[in-house]
N, CA and C atoms as an extended XYZ file, in Angstrom:
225
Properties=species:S:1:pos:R:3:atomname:S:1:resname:S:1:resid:I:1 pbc="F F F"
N       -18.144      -57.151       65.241 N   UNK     1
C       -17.998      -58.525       65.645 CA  UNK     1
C       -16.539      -58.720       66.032 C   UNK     1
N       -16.345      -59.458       67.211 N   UNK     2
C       -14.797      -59.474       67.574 CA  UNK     2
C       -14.529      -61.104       67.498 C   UNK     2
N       -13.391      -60.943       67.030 N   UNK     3
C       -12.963      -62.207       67.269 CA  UNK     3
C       -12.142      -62.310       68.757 C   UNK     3
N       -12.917      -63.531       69.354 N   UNK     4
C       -11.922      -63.804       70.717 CA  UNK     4
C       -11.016      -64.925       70.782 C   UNK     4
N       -10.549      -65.608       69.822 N   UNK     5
C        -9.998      -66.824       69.821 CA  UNK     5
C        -8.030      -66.099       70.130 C   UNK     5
N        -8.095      -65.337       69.279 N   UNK     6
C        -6.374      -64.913       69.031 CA  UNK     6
C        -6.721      -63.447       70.199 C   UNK     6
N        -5.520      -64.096       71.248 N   UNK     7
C        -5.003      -63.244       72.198 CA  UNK     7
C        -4.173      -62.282       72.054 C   UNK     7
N        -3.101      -62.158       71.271 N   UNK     8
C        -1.999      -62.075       71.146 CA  UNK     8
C        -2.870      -60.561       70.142 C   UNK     8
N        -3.347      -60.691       68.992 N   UNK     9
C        -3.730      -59.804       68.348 CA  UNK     9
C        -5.560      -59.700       68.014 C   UNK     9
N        -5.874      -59.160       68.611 N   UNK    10
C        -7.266      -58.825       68.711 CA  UNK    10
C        -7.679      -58.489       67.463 C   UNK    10
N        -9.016      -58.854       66.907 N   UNK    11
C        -9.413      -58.212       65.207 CA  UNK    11
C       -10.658      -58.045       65.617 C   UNK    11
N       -11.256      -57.142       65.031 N   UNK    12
C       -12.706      -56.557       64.861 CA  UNK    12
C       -13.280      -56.584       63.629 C   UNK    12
N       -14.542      -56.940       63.102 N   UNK    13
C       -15.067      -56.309       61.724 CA  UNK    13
C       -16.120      -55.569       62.331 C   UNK    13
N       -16.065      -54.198       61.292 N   UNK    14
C       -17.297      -53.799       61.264 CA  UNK    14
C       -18.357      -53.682       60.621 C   UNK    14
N       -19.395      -53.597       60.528 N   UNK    15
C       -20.447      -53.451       59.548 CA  UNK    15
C       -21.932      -51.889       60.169 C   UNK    15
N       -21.629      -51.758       59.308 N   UNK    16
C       -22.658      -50.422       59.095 CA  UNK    16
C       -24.053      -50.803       59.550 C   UNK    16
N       -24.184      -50.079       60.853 N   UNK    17
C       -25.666      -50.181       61.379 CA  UNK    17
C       -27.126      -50.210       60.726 C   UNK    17
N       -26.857      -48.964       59.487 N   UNK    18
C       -28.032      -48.935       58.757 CA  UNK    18
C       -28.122      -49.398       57.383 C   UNK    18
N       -27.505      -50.412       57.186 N   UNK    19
C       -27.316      -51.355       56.198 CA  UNK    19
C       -27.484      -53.067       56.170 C   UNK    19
N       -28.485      -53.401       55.660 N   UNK    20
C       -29.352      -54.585       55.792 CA  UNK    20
C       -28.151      -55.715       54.934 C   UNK    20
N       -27.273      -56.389       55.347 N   UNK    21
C       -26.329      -57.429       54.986 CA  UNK    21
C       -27.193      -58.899       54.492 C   UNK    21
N       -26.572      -59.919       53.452 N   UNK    22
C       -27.263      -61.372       53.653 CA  UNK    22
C       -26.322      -61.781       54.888 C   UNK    22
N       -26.837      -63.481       54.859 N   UNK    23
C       -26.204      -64.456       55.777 CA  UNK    23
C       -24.664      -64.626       55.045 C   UNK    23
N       -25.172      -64.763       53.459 N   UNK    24
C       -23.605      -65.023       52.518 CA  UNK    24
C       -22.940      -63.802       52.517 C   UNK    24
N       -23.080      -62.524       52.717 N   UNK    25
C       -22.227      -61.436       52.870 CA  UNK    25
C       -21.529      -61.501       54.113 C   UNK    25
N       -22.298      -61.756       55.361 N   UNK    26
C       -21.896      -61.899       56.607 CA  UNK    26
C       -20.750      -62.577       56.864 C   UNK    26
N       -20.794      -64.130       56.170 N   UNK    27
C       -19.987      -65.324       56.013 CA  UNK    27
C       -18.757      -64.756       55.176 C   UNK    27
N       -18.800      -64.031       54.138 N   UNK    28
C       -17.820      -63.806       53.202 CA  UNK    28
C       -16.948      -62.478       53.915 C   UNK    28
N       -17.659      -61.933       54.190 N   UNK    29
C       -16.717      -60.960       55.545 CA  UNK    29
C       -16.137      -61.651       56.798 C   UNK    29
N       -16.405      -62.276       57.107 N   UNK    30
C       -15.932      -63.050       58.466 CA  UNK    30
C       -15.083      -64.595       58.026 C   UNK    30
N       -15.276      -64.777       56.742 N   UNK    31
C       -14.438      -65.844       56.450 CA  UNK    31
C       -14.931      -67.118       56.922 C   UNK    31
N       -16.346      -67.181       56.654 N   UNK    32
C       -17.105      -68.640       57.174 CA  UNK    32
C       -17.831      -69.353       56.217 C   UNK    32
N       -17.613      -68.437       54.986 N   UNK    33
C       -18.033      -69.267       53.627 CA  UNK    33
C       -17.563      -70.391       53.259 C   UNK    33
N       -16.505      -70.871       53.869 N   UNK    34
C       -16.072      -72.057       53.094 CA  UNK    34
C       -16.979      -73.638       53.530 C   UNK    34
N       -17.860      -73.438       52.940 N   UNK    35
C       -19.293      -74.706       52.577 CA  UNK    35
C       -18.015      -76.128       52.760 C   UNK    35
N       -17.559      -76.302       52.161 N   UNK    36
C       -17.083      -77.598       51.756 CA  UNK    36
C       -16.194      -78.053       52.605 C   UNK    36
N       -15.548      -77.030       53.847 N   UNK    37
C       -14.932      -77.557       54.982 CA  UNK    37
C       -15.704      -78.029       56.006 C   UNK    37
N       -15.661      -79.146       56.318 N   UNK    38
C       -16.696      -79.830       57.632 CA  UNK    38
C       -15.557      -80.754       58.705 C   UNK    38
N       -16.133      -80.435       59.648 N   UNK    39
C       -15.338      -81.507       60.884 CA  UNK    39
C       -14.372      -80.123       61.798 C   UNK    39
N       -13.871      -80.651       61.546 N   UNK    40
C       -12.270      -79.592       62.479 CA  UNK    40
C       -12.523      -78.275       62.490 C   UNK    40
N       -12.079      -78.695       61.060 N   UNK    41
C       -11.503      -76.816       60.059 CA  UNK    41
C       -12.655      -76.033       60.507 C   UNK    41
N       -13.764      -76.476       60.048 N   UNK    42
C       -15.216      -75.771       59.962 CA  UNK    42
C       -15.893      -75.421       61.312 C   UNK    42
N       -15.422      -76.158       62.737 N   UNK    43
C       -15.682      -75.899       63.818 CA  UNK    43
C       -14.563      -74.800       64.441 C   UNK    43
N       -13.376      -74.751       63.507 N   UNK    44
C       -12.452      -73.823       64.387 CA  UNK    44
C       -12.655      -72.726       63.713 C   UNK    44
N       -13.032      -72.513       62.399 N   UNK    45
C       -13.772      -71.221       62.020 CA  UNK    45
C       -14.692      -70.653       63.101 C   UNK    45
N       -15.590      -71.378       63.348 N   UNK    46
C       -17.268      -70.394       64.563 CA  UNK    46
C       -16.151      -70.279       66.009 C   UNK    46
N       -15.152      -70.822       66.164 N   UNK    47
C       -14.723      -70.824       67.597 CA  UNK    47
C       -14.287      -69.421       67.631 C   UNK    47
N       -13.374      -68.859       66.216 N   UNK    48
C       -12.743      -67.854       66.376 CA  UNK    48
C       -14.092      -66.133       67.138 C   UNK    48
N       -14.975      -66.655       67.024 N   UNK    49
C       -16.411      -65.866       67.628 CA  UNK    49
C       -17.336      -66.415       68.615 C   UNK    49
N       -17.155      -67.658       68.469 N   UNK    50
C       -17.855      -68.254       69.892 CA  UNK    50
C       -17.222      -69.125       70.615 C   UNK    50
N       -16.967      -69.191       71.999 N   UNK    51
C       -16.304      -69.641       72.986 CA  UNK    51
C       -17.035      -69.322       74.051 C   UNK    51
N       -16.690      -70.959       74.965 N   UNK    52
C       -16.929      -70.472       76.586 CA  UNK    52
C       -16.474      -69.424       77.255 C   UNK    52
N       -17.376      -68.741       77.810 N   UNK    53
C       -16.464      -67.686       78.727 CA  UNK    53
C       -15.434      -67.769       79.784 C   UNK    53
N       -15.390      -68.946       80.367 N   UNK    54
C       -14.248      -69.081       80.713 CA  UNK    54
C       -12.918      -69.303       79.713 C   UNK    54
N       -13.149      -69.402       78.687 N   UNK    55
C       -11.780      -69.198       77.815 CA  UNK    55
C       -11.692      -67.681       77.212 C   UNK    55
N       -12.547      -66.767       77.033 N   UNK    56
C       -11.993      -65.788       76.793 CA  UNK    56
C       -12.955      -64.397       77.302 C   UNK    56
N       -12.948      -64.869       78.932 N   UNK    57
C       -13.045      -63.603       80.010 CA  UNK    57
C       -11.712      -62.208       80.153 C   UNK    57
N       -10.720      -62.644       79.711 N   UNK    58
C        -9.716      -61.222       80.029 CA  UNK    58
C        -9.914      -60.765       78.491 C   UNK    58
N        -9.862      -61.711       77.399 N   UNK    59
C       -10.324      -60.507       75.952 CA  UNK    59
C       -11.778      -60.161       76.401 C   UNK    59
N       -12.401      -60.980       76.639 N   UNK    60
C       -14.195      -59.518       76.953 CA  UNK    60
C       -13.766      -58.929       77.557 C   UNK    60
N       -13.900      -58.769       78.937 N   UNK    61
C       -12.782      -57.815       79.912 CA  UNK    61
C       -11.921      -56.855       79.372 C   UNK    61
N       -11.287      -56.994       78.541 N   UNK    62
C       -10.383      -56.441       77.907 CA  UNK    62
C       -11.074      -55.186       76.799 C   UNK    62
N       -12.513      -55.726       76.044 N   UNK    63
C       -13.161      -55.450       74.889 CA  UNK    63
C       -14.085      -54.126       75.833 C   UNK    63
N       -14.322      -54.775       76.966 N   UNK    64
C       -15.881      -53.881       77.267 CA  UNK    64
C       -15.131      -52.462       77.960 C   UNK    64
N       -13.602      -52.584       78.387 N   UNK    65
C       -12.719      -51.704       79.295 CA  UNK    65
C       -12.518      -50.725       78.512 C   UNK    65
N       -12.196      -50.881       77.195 N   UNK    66
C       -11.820      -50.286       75.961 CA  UNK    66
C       -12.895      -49.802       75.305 C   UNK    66
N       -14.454      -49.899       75.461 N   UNK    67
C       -15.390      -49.446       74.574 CA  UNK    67
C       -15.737      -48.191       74.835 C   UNK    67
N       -15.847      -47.026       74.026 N   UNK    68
C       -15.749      -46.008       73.665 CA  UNK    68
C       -16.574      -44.957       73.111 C   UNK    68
N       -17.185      -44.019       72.843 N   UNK    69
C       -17.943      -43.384       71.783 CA  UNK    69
C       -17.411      -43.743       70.130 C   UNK    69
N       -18.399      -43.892       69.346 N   UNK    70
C       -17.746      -44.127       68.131 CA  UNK    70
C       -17.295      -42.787       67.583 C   UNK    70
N       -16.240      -42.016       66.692 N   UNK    71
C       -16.097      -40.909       66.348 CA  UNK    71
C       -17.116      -40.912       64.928 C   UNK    71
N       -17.465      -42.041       64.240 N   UNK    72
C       -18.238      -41.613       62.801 CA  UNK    72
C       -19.238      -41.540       63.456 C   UNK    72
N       -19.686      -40.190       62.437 N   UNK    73
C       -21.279      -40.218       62.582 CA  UNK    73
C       -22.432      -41.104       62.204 C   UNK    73
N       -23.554      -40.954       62.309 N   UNK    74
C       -24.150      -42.416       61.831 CA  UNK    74
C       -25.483      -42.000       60.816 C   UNK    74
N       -24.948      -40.843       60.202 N   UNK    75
C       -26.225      -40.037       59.376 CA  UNK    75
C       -26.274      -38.502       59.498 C   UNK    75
């Protein structure tokens, strides 16, 4: 999962293909657990992963130019 919000320094998480995650693991890795923030805060959390593409066409661009074979194996 990439984050496209921060230009300047690009971040990735990864998660293991053959490993069945919850929604609350997902959230607690990506930093979207926080329940009790609503309004602003809580909308600029999902932005840092979802955005119009016209705001972040040169990071995709940037993401798909750079994609690669993975070196780990997967089993």
């Amino acid at each position: 999962v990439h984050e496209l919000a921060d230009k300047g320094l690009p971040k990735a998480h990864a998660f293991r293909g053959g490993k069945e995650y919850s929604a609350r693991t997902v959230d607690q890795h990506l930093g979207l657990n926080k329940r009790a923030i609503v309004g602003t805060m809580a909308q600029t959390a999902a932005q840092r992963f979802l955005m119009p593409v016209t705001e972040c066409e040169f990071t995709f661009n940037t993401l798909l130019d750079e994609l690669g074979r993975d070196v780990w194996s997967s089993g």
